[in-house]
C-alpha positions, -999 to 999 in steps of 0.1 A, spaced: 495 -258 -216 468 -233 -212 466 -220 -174 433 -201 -166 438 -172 -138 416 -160 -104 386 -153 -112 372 -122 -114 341 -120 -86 312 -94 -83 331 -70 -60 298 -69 -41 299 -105 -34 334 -112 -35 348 -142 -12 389 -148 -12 392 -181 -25 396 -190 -59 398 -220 -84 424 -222 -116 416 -242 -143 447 -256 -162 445 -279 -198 477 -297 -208 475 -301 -242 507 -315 -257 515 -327 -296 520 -362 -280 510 -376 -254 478 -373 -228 461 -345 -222 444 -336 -193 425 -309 -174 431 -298 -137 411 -283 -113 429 -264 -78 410 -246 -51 435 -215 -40 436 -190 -17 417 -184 14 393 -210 28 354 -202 15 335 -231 14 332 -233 -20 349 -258 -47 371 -252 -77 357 -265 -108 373 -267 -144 354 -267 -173 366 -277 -207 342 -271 -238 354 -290 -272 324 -288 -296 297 -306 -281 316 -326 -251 322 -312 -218 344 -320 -193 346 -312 -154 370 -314 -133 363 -308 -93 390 -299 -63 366 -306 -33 386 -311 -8 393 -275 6 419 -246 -2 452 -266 -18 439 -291 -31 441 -300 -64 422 -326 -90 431 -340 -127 416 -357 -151 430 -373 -179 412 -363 -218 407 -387 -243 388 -390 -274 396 -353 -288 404 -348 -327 437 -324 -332 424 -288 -347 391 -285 -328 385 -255 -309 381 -254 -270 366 -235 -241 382 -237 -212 371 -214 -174 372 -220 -138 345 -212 -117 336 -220 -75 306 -242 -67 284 -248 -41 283 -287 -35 289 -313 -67 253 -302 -77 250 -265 -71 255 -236 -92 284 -221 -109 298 -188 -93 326 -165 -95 337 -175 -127 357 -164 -150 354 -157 -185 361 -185 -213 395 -186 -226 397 -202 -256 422 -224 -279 425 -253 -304 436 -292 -297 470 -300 -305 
């Protein structure tokens, strides 16, 4: 498992909410990437991002502070390297904001 902290907001800008990013990635088994909007209510969503070469995957808790969405992963070959970040978002279409850097790791 790969858990992907707060975010880390222009200071100018900052808002109290925040999204986590988390990617289960066992030997066996299913893997899958969760999305969770935290802390105080902003009117933003959490999104999860998952990079593995060229596929993306997103993940979006839109339903206000504690709430939580997964997704399950399929169709990834053991030994490739990932990216993985959370960021907030305006509406399902909008912009990426207050994200955090890319964390990165390799499939199981």
């Amino acid at each position: 498992m790969f858990k992907v902290f707060e975010p880390i907001p222009n200071e100018l800008e900052r808002r109290d909410g925040f999204g986590t990013a988390l990617f289960y990635n066992p030997t066996a088994g299913i893997r899958e990437l969760d999305a969770c909007d935290d802390g105080a209510a902003d009117g933003l969503r959490a999104v999860a991002i998952l990079e593995v070469g060229s596929k993306r995957f997103e993940v979006h808790a839109a339903g206000g502070t504690g709430s939580c969405n997964s997704k399950a992963i399929t169709g990834l070959t053991g030994g490739s390297d990932y990216r993985l970040r959370a960021c907030l978002r305006n509406g399902s279409g909008g912009a990426n904001v207050y994200c955090d850097v890319w964390h990165h790791g390799s499939v199981y």
